[in-house]
C-alpha positions as CSV (number, residue, x, y, z in Angstrom):
1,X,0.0,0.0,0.0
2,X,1.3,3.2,-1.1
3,X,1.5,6.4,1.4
4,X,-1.2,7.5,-0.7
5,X,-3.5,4.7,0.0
6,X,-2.8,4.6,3.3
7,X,-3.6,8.3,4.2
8,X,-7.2,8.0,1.8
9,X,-7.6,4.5,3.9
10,X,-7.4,6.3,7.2
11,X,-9.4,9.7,5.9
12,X,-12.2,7.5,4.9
13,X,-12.5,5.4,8.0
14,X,-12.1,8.8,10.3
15,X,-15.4,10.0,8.1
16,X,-17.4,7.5,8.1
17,X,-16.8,6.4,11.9
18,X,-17.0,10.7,12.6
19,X,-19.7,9.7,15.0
20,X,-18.6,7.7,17.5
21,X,-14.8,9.2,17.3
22,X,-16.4,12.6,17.7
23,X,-18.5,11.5,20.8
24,X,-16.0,9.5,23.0
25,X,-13.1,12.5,21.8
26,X,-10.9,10.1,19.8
27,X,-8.8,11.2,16.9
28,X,-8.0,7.9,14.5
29,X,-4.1,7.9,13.6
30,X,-4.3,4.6,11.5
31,X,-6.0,2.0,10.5
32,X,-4.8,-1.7,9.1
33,X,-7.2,-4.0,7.6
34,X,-6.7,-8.1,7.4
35,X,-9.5,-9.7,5.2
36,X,-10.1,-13.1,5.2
37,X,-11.6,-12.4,1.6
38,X,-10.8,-10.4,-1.4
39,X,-13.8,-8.0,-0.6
40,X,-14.4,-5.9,2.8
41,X,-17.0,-6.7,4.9
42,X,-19.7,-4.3,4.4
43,X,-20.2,-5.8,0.8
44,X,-21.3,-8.8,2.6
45,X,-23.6,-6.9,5.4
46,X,-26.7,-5.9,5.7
47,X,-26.1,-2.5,7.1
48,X,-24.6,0.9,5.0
49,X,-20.5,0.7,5.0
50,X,-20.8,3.5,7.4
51,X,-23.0,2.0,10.2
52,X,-20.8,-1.4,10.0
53,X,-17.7,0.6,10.5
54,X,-19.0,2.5,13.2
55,X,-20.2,-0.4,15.2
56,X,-16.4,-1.5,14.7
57,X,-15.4,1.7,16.3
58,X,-17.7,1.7,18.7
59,X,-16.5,-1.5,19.9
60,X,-13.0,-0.5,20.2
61,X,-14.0,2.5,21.7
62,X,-15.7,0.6,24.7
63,X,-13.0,-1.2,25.0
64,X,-10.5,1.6,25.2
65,X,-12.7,3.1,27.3
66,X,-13.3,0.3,29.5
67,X,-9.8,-0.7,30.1
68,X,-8.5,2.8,30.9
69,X,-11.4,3.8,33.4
70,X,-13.2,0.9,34.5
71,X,-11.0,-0.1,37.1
72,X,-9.3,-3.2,35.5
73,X,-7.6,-5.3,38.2
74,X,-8.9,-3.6,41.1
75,X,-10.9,-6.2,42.4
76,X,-8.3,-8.3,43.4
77,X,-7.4,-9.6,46.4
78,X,-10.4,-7.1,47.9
79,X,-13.2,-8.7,49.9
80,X,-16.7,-9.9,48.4
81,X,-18.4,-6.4,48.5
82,X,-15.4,-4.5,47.5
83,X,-14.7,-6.7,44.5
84,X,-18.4,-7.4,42.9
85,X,-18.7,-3.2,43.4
86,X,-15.8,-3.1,40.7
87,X,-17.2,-5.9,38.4
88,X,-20.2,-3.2,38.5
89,X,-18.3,-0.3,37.7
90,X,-16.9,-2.4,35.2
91,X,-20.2,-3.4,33.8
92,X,-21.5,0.2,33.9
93,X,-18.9,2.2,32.0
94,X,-18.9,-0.7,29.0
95,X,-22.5,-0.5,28.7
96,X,-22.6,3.2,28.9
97,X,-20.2,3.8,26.1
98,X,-21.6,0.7,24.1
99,X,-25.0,2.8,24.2
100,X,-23.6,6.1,23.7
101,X,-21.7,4.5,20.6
102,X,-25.1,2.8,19.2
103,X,-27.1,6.1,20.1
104,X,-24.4,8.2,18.1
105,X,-23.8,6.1,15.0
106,X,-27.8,5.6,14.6
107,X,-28.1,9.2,14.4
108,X,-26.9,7.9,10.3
109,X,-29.7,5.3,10.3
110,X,-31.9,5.1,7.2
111,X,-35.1,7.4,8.3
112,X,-37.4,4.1,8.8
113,X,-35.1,2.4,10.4
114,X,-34.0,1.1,14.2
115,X,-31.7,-0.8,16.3
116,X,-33.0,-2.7,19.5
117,X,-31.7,-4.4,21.8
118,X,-33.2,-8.4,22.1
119,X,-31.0,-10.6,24.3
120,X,-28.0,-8.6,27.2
121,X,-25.9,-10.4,29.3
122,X,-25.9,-9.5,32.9
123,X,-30.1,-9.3,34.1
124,X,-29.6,-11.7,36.6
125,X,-27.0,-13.7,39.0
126,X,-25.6,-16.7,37.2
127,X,-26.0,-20.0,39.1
128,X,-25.2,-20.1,42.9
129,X,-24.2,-16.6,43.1
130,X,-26.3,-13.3,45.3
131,X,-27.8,-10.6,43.6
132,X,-24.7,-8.7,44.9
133,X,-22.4,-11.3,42.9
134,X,-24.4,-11.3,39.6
135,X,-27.1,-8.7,38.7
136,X,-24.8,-6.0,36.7
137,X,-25.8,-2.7,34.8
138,X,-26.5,-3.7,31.1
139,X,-28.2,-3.1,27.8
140,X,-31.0,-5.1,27.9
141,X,-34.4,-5.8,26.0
142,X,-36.4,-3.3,24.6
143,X,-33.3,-0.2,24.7
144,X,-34.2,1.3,21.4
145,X,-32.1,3.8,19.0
146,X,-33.0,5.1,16.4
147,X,-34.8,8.7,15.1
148,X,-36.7,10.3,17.4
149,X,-40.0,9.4,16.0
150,X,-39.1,6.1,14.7
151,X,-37.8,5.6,18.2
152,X,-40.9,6.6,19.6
153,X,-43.3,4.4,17.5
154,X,-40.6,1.2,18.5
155,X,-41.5,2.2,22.2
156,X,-44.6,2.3,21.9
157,X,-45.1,-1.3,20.4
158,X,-42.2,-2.4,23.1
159,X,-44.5,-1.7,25.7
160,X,-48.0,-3.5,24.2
161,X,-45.4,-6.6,23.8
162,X,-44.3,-6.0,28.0
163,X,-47.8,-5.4,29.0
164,X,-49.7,-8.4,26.8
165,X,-50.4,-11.4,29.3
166,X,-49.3,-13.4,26.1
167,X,-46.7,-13.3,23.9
168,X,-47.7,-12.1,21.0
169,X,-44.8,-11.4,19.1
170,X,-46.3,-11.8,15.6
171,X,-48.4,-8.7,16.0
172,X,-45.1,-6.8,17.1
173,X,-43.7,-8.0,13.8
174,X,-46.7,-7.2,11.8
175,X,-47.0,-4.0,13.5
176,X,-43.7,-3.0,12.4
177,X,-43.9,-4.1,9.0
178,X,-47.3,-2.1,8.6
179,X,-45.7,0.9,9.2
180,X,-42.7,0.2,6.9
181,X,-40.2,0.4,10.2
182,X,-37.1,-2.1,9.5
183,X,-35.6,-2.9,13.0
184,X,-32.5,-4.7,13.4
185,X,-32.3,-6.6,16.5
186,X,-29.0,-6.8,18.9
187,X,-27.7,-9.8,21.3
188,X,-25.0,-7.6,23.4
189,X,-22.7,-8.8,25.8
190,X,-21.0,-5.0,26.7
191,X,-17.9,-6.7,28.9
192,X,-17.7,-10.6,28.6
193,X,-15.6,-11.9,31.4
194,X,-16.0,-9.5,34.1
195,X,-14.9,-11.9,36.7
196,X,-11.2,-11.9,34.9
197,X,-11.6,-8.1,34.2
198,X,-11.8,-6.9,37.5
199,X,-8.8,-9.6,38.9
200,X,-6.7,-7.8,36.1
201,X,-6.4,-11.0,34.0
202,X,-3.7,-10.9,30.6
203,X,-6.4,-12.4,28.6
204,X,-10.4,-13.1,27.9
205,X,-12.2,-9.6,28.3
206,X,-14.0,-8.1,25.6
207,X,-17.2,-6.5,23.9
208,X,-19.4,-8.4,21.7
209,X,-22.4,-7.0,19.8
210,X,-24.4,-8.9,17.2
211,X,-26.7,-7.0,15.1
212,X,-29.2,-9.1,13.1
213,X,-31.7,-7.5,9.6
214,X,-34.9,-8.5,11.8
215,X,-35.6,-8.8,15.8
216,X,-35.2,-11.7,17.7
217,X,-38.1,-13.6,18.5
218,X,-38.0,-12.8,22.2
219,X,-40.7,-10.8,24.0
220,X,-39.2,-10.0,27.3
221,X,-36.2,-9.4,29.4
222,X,-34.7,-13.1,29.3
223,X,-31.6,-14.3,31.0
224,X,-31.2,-18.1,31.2
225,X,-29.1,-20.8,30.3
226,X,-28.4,-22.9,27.0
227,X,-27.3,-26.4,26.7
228,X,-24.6,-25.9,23.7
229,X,-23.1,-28.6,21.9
230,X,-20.3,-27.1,19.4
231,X,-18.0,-29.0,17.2
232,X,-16.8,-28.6,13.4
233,X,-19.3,-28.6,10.6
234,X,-17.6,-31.5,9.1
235,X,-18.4,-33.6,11.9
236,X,-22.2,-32.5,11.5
237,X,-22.2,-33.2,8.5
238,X,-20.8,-37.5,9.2
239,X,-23.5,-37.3,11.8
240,X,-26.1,-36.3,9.1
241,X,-24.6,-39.0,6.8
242,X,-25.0,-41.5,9.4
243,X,-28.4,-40.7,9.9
244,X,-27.4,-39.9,13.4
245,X,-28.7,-36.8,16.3
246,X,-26.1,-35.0,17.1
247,X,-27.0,-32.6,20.0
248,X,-26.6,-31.6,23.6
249,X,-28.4,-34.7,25.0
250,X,-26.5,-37.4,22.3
251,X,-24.1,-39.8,24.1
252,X,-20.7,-38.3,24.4
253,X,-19.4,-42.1,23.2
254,X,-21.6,-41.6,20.1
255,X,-20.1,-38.2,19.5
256,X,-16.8,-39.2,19.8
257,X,-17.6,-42.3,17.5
258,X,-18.7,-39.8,15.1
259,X,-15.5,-37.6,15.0
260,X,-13.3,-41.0,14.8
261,X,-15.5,-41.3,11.2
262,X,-15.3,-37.7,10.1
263,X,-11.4,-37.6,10.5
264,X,-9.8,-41.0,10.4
265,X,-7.0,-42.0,12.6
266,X,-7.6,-39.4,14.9
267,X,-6.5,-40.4,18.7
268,X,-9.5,-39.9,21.2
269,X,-6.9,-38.0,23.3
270,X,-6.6,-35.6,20.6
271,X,-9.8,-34.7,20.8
272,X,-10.1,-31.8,22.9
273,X,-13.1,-31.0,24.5
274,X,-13.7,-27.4,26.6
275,X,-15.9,-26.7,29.3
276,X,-17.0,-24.6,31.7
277,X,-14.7,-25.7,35.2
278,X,-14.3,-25.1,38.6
279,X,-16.0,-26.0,42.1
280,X,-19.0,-24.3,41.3
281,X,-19.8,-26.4,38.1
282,X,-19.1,-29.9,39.7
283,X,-22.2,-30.7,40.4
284,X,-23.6,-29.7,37.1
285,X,-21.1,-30.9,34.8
286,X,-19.0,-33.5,36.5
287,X,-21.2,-36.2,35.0
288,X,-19.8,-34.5,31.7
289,X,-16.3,-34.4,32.3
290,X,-16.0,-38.2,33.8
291,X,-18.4,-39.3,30.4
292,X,-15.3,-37.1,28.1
293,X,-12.7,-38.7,30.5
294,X,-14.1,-42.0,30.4
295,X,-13.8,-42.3,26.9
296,X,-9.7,-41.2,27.0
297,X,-10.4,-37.3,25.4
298,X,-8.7,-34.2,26.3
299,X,-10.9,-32.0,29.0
300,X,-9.1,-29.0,28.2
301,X,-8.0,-27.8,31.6
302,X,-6.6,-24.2,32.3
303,X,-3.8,-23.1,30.8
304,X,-3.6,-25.4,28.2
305,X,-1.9,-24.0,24.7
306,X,-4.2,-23.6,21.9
307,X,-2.9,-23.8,18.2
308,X,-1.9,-19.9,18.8
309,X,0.6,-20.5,21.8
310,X,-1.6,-18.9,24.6
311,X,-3.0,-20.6,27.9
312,X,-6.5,-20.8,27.1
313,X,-8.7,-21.0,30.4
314,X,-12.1,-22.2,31.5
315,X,-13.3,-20.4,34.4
316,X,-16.0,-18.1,32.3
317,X,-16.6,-17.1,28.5
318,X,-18.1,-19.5,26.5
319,X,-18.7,-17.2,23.7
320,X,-14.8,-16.8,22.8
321,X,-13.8,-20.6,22.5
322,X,-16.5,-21.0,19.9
323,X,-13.6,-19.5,17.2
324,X,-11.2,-21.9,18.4
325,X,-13.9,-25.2,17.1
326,X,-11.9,-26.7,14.2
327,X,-9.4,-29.5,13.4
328,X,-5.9,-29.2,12.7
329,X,-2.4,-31.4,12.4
330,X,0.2,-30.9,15.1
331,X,4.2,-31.2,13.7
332,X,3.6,-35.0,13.7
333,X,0.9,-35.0,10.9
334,X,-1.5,-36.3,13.4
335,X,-5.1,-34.9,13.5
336,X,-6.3,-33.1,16.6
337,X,-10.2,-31.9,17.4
338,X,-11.3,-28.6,19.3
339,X,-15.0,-28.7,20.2
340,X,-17.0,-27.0,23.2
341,X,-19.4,-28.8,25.1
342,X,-21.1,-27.7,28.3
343,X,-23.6,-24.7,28.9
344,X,-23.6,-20.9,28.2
345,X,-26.1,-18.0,29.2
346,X,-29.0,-17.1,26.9
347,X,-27.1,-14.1,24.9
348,X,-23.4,-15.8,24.8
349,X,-25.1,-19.1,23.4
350,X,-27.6,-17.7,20.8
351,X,-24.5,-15.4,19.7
352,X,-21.9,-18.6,19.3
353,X,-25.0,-20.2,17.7
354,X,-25.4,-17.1,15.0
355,X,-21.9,-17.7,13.8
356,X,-21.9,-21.0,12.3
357,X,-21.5,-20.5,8.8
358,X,-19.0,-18.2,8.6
359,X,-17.0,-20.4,11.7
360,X,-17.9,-23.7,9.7
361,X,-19.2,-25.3,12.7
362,X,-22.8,-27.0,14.2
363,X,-24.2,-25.4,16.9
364,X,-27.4,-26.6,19.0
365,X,-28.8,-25.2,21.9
366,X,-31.4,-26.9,24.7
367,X,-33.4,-24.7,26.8
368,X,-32.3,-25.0,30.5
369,X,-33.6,-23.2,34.0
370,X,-32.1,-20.1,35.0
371,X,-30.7,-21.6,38.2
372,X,-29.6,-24.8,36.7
373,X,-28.4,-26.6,39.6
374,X,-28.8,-30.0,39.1
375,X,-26.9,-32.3,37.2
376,X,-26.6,-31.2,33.7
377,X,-28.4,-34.4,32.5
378,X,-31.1,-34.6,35.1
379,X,-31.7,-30.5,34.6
380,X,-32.2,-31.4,30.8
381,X,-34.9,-34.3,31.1
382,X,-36.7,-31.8,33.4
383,X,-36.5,-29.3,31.5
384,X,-37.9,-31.5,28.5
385,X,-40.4,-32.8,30.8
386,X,-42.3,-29.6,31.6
387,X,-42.1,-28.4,28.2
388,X,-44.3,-31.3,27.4
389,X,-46.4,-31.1,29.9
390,X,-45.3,-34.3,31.6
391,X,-45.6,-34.5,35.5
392,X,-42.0,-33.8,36.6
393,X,-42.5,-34.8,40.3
394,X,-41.3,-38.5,39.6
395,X,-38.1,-37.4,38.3
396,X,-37.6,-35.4,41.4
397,X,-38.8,-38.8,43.5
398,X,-36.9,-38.8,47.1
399,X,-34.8,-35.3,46.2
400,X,-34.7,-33.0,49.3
401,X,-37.6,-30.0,48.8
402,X,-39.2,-32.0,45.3
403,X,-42.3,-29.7,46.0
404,X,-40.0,-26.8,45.8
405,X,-38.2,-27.8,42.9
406,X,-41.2,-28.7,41.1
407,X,-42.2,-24.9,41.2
408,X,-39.2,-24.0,40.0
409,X,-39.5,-26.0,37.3
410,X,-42.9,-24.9,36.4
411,X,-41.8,-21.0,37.2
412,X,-39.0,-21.6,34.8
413,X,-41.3,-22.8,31.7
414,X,-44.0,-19.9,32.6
415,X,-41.1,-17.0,32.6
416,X,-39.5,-19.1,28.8
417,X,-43.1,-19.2,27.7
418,X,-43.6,-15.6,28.3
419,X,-40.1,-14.4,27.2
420,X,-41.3,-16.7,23.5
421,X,-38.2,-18.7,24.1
422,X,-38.9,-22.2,21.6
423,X,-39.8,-25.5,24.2
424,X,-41.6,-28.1,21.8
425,X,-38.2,-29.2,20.2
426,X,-35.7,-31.0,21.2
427,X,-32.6,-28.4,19.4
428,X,-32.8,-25.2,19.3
429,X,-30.7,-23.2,16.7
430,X,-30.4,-19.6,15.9
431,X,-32.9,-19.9,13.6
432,X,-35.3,-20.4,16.1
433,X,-34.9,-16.9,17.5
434,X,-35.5,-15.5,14.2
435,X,-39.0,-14.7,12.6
436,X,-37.3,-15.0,8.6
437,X,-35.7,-18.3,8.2
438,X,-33.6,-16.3,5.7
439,X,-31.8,-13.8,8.2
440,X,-28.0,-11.9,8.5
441,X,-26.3,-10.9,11.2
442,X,-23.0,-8.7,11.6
443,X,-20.9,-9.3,14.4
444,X,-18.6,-7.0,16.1
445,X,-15.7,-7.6,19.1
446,X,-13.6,-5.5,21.0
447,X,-10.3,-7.2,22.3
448,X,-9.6,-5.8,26.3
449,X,-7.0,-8.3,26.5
450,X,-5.1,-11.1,24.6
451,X,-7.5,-13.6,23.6
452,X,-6.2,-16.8,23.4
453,X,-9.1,-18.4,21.3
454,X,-8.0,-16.3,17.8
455,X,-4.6,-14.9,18.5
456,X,-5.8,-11.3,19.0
457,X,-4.3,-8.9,21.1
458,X,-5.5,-6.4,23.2
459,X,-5.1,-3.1,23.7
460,X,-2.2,-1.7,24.1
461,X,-0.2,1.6,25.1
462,X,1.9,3.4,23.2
463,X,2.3,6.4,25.0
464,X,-0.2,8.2,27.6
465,X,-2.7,9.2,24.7
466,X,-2.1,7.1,21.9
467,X,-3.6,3.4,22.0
468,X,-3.8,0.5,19.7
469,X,-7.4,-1.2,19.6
470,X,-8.1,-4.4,17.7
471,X,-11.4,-5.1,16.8
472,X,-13.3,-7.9,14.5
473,X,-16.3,-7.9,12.3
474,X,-17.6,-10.4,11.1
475,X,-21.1,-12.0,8.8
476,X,-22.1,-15.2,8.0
477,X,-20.0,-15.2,5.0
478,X,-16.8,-12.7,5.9
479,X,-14.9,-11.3,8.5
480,X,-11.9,-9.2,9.0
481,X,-9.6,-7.8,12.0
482,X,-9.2,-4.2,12.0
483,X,-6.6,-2.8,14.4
484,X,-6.9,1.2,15.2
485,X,-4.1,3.6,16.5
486,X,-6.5,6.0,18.5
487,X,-5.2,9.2,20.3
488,X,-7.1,10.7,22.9
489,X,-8.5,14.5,22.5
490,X,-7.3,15.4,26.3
491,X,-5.4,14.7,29.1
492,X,-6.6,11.6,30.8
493,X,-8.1,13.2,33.3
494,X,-10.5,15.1,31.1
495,X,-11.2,11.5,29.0
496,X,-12.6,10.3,32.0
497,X,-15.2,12.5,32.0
498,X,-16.2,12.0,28.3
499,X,-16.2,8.0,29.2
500,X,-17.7,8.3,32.4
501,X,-21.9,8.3,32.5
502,X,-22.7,11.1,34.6
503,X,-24.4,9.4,37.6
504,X,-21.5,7.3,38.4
505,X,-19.4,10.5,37.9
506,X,-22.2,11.8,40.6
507,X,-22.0,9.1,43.1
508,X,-18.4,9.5,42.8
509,X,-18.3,12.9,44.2
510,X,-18.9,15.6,41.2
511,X,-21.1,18.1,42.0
512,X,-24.3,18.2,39.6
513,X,-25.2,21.7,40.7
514,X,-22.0,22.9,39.8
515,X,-22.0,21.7,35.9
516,X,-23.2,23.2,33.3
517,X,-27.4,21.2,32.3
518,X,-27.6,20.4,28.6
519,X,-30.7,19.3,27.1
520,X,-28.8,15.9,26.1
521,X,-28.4,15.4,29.9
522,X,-32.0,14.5,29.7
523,X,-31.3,11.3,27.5
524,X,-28.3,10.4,29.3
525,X,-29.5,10.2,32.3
526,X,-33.0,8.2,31.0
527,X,-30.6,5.9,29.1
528,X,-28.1,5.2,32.1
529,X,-30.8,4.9,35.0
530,X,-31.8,2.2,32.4
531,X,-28.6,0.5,32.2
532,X,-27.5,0.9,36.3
533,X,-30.9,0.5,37.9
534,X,-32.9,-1.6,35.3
535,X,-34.7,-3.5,38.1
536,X,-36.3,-0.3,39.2
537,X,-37.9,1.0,36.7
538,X,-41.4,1.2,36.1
539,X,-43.0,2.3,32.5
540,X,-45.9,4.3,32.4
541,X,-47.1,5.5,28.7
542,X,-44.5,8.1,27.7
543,X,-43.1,8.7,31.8
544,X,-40.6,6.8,33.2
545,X,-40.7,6.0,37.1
546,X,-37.9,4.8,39.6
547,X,-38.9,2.2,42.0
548,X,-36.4,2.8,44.6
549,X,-37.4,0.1,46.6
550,X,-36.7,-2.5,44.4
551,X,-33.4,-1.9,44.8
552,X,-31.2,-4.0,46.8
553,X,-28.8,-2.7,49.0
554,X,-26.0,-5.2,47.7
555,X,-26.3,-4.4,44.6
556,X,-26.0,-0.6,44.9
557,X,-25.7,1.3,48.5
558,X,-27.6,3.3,50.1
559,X,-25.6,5.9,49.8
560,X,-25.4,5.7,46.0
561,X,-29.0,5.0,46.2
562,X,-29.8,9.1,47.9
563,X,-27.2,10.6,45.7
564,X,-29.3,9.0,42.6
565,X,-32.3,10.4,44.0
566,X,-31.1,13.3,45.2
567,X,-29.4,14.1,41.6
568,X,-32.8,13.1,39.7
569,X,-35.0,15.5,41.7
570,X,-32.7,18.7,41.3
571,X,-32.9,17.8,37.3
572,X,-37.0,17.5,37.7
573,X,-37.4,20.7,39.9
574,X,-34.8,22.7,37.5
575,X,-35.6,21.4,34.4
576,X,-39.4,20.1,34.0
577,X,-39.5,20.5,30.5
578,X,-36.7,18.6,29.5
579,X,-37.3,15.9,32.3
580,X,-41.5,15.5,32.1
581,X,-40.6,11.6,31.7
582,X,-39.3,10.8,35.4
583,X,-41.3,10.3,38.1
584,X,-40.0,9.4,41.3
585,X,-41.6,6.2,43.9
């Protein structure tokens, strides 16, 4: 590439990502493209070439942002409270500048169209863990951008979906459709891997953000767990041949058998299988890992170098490892096997699942409780159970609290069957979440740190302004990396204002009566009470209304809780006008 080329290269991604660099106070030094096809990736997307870039540059924005201000490393060796209140902050400044980036680059959306969010990660505590532990600010269903009015139609129809005691998502389509709206719907994970975030691990965080041509399926906020069976589409494809099911709840022995036939020769110990470890998945998934073991495979433990020379690990993210689902030959010429077995949450899984085409792997999900506490087999014939309407209380037959655990069961399959989540069959695949069987998606990932899955690094200094981001995009059919040199505007100081939302600034000690009100501080604020107190708000019409009382203590203090309140009256008593859609409870 000639000097030439690469100064137009950088001048037209600086324009057409002018948006989001303008908002977060970035100035783009350079740019380098790696394509894994001739063409770029926005001839193979759905969206403009300028909303696909800035979706790229919004996700290396969040995680510049993130890993400069969001307090990476702090957590460790701090107590309980001390180190789940930086996982929050954590949580809160990626989802803050993930929706500032989305509200700013959709201010370039074609005039009838929208973006919504469908499926976020972080709604509820995973498996044995407190409110405290797991319920984390996030972008979550229904978060809408778009143009004002379109947004306002989109909200409007949100809320006849919330409030309809069935879920009628058909006549939320049709709806849309009538009045010529297109919206694209989004499966966001702002800040995958938290946990290593916040213990300053070299490698796993990062931003993920899938952006489909239609909206997920879904009709309310839904945070659960998926069943996910993984492996390379070759191996599908023998499975087909052999007329055999290949899926979560196939034998492992038959699985393996399967792989032996779609690569000859190979050793079972070279087939390496990841999954979720650690004490608080034995008694899910030990069953698993002795069926793996049993059978002489690789349970790929932590550390364990991957075909890219990193220590992979298995302690979260199971949206990452999906990239790492192939075959290759090790210096010997012998065959080896990279597969991911195990479970996921909703988002992670349906976002793994959305990628197998372009990844040239099989992916099938089964529908599994929120809690998910049993073992992984018995939790699956449950879960089948109920969705058929089968009486689940002999499966539960001499289990300590069986009446309990029956109304779990039975709470679970009310909250899927209300959220539209598909029950009747036995796999669920992306498709299923999708109301056109013909459907895109485009893909975008910020890189915090190293990831050992693809090779990718992340971000790293070059000197106290100037920081190199690598992002990937992706569709069904393409994908390229795209690394940015990005300088910051202003002293660091200054850029953690412009990457800070305004209420954690607040609860950190600014003082709101001192700063100068903008009218924008209206939708800030709306959009970030939405992200950091989700939980505790209450829709009514065009008003919004904060439940303080459904707010738990552990999950934000008292003390932040008055400085929120206190902050959101000033803004109502000063400013009516601009804030006539909060109310306070």
């Amino acid at each position: 590439m000639t000097d030439r080329e690469k100064k137009d290269l950088i001048a037209q991604w600086a324009f057409d990502t002018r948006p989001v660099l303008l908002r977060f106070h970035l100035w783009l030094e350079d740019v380098e493209v790696e394509r894994a096809q001739a063409e770029p990736v926005s001839a193979h997307t759905f969206t403009p070439r300028g909303i696909a870039r800035c979706l790229a540059m919004t996700s290396a924005a969040t995680a510049l942002g993130t890993k400069l201000f969001g307090q990476y490393g702090e957590g460790k060796g701090l107590d309980k409270h001390g180190y789940n209140q930086v996982k929050k902050a954590a949580d809160a400044i990626s989802a803050y500048m993930m929706s500032e980036g989305l509200w700013n680059l959709t201010r370039t959306l074609p005039e009838n169209h929208a973006i919504m969010v469908c499926l976020g990660e972080g709604l509820m505590p995973k498996a044995g863990e407190t409110p405290e532990m797991g319920a984390n600010p996030l972008l979550g269903f229904g978060r809408v951008y778009a143009r004002p009015e379109v947004a306002s139609f989109v909200d409007r129809q949100v809320r006849r979906l919330l409030n309809d005691p069935k879920p009628r998502f058909q006549d939320f389509y049709d709806a849309l459709n009538q009045k010529g709206v297109t919206l694209w719907g989004a499966a966001v994970d702002t800040l995958e891997n938290t946990s290593r975030f916040a213990e300053g691990k070299p490698t796993g965080p990062m931003c993920v953000l899938h952006l489909f041509d239609s909206p997920l399926t879904v009709t309310r906020p839904y945070e659960a767990y998926f069943g996910n069976l993984t492996v390379p589409r070759k191996v599908a494809q023998e499975a087909e041949r052999r007329s055999i099911v290949l899926d979560w709840a196939t034998p492992r022995a038959q699985v393996l058998d399967v792989i032996s036939s779609a690569y000859p020769g190979i050793r079972p110990e070279h087939v390496h299988v990841w999954t979720l470890a650690g004490k608080s998945r034995v008694n899910r998934l030990s069953k698993l890992w002795n069926e793996w073991k049993s059978l002489g495979a690789h349970l790929v433990e932590d550390g364990w170098q991957g075909p890219h020379g990193l220590g992979v690990f298995n302690d979260s993210g199971t949206y990452a490892p999906t990239f790492l689902v192939r075959s290759w030959k090790d210096p010997q010429g012998q065959p080896h096997v990279f597969l991911v077995d195990g479970y996921a949450a909703t988002a992670e899984a349906m976002q793994a699942a959305s990628l197998s085409e372009v990844l040239d792997v099989d992916s099938t999900m089964s529908v599994l409780s929120p809690t998910f506490d049993l073992p992984h087999d018995e939790e699956y014939a449950l879960m089948r159970s109920a969705a058929d309407g089968s009486e689940v209380r002999q499966l539960l037959h001499g289990k300590k609290d069986a009446d309990a655990l029956v109304a779990h069961y039975r709470a679970s399959l009310d909250e899927a069957r209300l959220s539209n989540i598909p029950l009747r069959q036995r796999t669920v695949r992306a498709d299923d979440f999708l109301p056109e069987k013909s459907w895109r998606v485009l893909a975008s990932l910020g890189y915090l740190c190293d990831d050992p899955y693809t090779g990718t690094t992340g971000v790293e200094k070059l000197d106290e302004l100037r920081y190199r981001v690598t992002t990937r995009l992706y569709t069904r059919d393409a994908a390229s990396k795209i690394t940015f040199t990005l300088r910051l505007m202003e002293s660091l100081d200054q850029a953690r204002l412009v990457f800070s939302p305004l209420l954690v600034r607040f609860m950190n000690g600014d003082d709101w009566k001192a700063r100068a009100v903008k009218i924008s501080d209206s939708g800030r604020i709306r959009n970030e009470l939405q992200t950091l107190v989700s939980q505790a708000i209450e829709y009514e019409g065009e008003k919004l209304r904060v439940r303080f009382d459904r707010i738990d203590e552990k999950v934000l203090p008292k003390q932040h809780q008055q400085t929120i309140r206190d902050v959101l009256s000033w803004y109502k008593e000063r400013h009516p006008v601009w804030f006539s859609w909060l109310e306070l409870s």
